[in-house]
N, C-alpha and C positions, 0 to 999 in steps of 0.2 A: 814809141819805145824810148826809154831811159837813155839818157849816155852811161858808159860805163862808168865814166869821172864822180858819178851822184852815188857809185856804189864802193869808193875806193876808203881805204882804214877800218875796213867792215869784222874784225875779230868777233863781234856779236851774231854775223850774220848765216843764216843755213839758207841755203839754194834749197826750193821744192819744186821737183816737175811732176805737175799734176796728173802724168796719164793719160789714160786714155779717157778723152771726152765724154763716151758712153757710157763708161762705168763710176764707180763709185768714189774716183780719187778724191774731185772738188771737194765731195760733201764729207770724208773725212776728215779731207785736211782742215776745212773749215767748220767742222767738230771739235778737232783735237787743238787747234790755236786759239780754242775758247778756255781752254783746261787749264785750272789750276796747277796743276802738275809739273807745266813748262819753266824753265829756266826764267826770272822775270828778265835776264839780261837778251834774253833770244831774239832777234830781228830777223822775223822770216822775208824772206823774199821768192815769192811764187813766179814760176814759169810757165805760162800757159795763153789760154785766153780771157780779157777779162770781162768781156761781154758774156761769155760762156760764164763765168762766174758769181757774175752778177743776177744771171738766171735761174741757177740751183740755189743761189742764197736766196732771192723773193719762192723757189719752190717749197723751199723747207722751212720759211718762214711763214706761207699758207699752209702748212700740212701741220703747225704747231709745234715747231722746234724753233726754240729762240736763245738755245742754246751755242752760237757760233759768233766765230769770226766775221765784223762787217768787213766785204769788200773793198770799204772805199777807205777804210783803215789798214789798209796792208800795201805792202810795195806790191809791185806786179809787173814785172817785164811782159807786157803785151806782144803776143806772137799769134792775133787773127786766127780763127777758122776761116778758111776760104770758104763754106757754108755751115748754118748752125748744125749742132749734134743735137740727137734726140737719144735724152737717157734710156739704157737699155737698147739701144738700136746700132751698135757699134758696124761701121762699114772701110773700107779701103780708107776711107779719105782720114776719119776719126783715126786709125792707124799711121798714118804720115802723120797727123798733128802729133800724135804722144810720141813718134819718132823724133822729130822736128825738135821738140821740146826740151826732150831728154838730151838733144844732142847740145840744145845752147845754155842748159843748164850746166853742162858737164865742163863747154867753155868756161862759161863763167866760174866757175870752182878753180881753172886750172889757172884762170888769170890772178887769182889769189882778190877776189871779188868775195868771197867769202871762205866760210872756215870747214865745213864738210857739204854735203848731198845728201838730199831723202828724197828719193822716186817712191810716186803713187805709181799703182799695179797700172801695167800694159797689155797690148793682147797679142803673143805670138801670131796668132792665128791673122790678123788683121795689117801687122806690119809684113809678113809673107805677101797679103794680097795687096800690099801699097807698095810692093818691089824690094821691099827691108828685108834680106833675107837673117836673119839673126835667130841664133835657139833661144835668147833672150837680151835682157838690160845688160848681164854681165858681160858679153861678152862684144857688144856695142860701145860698154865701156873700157873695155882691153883695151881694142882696138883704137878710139880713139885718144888712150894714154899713151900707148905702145907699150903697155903690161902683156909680158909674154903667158905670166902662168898665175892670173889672176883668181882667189878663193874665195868659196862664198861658207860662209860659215853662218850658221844662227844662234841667236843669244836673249834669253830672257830670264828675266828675275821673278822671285816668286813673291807673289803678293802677299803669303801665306807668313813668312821667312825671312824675304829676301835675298833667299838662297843661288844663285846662279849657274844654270844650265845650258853648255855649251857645245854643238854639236857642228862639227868642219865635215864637206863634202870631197872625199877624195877624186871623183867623178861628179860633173855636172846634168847636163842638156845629152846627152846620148844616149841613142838605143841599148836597152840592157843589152843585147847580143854584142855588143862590142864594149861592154864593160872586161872582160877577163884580159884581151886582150891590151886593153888601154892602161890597166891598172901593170905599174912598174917599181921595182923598188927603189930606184931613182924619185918616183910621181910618191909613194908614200911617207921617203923619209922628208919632201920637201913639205909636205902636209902635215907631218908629227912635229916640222921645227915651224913651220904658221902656228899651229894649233897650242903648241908651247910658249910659245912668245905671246901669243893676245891671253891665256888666262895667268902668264905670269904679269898680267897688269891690275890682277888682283889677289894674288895668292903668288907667295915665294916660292914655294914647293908642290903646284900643282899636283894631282893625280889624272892620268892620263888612262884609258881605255880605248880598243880597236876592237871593232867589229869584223867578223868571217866572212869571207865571203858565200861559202856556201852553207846549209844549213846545217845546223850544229856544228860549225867553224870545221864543216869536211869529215866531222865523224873517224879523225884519223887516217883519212884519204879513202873511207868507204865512199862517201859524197862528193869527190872530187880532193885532186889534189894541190890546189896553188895551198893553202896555206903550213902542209907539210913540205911542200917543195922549194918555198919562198919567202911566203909569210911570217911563216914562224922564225925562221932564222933570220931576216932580217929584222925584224922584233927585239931578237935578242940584243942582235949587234946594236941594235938603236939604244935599249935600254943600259947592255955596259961602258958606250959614250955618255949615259945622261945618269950617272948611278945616283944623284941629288933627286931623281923623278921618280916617282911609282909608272910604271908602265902594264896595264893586263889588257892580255891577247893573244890571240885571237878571239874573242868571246862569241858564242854560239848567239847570229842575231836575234834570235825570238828572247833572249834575256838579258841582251846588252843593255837597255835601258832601264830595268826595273830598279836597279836600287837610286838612281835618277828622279825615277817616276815616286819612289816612297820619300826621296827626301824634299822635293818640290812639294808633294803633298799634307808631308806631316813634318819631319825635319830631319835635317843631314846629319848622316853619321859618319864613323871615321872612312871608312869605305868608298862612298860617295865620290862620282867622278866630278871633277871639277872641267874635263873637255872629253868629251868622244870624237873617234876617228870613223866617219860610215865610209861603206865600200861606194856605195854607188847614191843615187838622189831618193828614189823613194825607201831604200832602207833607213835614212838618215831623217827623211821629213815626217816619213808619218809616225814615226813616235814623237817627234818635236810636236807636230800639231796636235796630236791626242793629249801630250801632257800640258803645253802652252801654246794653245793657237792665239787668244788674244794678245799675248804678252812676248810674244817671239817676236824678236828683227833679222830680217836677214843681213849680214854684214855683208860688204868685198872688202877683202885683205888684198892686199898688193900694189893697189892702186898708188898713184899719188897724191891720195885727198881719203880720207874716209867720207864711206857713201853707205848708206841704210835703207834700207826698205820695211812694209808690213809684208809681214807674212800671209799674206790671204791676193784672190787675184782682184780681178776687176771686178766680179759678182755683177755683171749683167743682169742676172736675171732680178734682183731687190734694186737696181740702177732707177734712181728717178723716187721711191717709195719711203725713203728719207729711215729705212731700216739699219745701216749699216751702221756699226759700231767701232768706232775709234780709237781702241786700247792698243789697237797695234800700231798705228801711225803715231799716237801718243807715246808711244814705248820706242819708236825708229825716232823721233824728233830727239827724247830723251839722252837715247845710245849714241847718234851725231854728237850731241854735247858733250855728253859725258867722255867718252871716246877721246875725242878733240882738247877738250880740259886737261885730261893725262899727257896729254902733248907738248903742254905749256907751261 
């Protein structure tokens, strides 16, 4: 392993932790740092193992992709498999390394070793059975920030456009049964002023949109009543503090994203939100992934570093088959920079 000293004055530099071994991190990131795309001033620096690395690039270099990043051209903080991984074949142990990973990459960022984070997909499932009890990346990175109330928001630009669509999770990793109760209007005005702050670093006067929580935003409390009870009034009040903002909501979820979805596909009109507020995680993901699964990063806001991810998981099941496509890690390497640039 490197001394830290070989990583110091690093303004160019983005930390990657590769993931979970089994699945598909290596072979993106070592897709997407082929790409024209990238920043030319970018110096990645990968977290992981590089014997492991070394192996998916001679696989995907027999399976006829020669399209990537060589190994032996990249930095690489070496952190061993204590046995090799078999793509596709994720177990306990493959689970400790992308914990492992994540966690010395995330050092490294705080040491000011480099200028943001991009984690490749992990596996709940696998760091549960390596003793990692965590509902995810986010909240392993709270914790080791000391971020009490860390957001995960997603963001991607439209190829079509370059229109940009943004959508913050006011609820994470929890069972929907305990979304009603979690949700506070404390926990939303703190997520309407996140969610205001990251798109006013492209737009003066964002347009803001909140999603209902229950369907057709409670049908005036025939379907429930938080947003007659709560919602809606704190809405208000939110919106006569920010009178410079456009603010709509409650919006009945099955149509909060459509005029999103026409302007990513054909083009933005006045209307058009520039952030949405979801109630809970999959109200807020799966129209993000319907309209940009390649092209979405996941953000965390709050941190002390911006850190990004792709949107998609580890795909075990194409891991090893040299199928998996790069627009999203290429899009989170992108948002790290770009993100970070606005900073400086």
């Amino acid at each position: 392993m490197a001394s830290n000293s070989q990583y110091s004055n690093n303004n160019n530099r983005v930390v990657i932790a590769l993931g979970d071994p089994a699945g598909i991190g290596a072979e993106v990131t070592l897709k997407a740092l082929a790409s024209a795309q990238l920043p030319s001033k970018m110096q990645p620096l990968l977290v992981g193992c590089r014997e492991n690395l070394e192996i998916i690039y001679s696989q995907l270099q027999s399976q006829g992709i020669n399209d990537l990043a060589n190994p032996m051209d990249l930095e690489v903080e070496n952190l061993p498999l204590n046995e090799k991984a078999t793509q596709g074949h994720p177990n306990a142990k493959t689970g400790s390394a992308s914990f492992r990973w994540l966690t010395h990459a995330t050092h490294l960022v705080m040491q000011k070793q480099a200028r943001a984070l991009v984690t490749a997909p992990i596996s709940k499932h696998f760091w549960h059975q390596a003793g990692h009890i965590y509902p995810g990346q986010t909240e392993r990175l709270a914790e080791i920030t000391g971020t009490s109330h860390p957001s995960m928001l997603f963001t991607a630009i439209s190829p079509k456009n370059g229109w940009r669509l943004n959508t913050i999770l006011a609820t994470t990793h929890i069972p929907l049964k305990d979304v009603p109760q979690t949700l506070t209007p404390t926990l939303i005005k703190c997520k309407l002023d996140t969610l205001l702050t990251f798109c006013k670093r492209f737009k003066d006067h964002p347009k803001l949109c909140v999603a209902g929580l229950n369907p057709h935003a409670g049908e005036e409390g025939k379907i429930g009543k938080e947003e007659i009870k709560w919602l809606s009034p704190l809405l208000h009040e939110w919106q006569t503090n920010h009178p410079e903002i456009q603010l709509n909501g409650p919006i009945p979820p099955d149509t909060c994203w459509l005029s999103a979805a026409k302007a990513w596909h054909e083009a933005p009109k006045i209307q058009s939100p520039d952030g949405i507020l979801a109630l809970y995680h999959d109200q807020g993901l799966i129209p993000m992934k319907l309209i940009a699964f390649d092209e979405a990063v996941n953000t965390t806001l709050g941190l002390p570093f911006i850190r990004t991810s792709p949107d998609h998981g580890t795909a075990f099941d194409i891991a090893g088959k040299g199928l998996a496509a790069p627009n999203s890690m290429i899009a989170a390497l992108k948002a790290s920079w770009e993100l970070t640039e606005k900073e400086r």
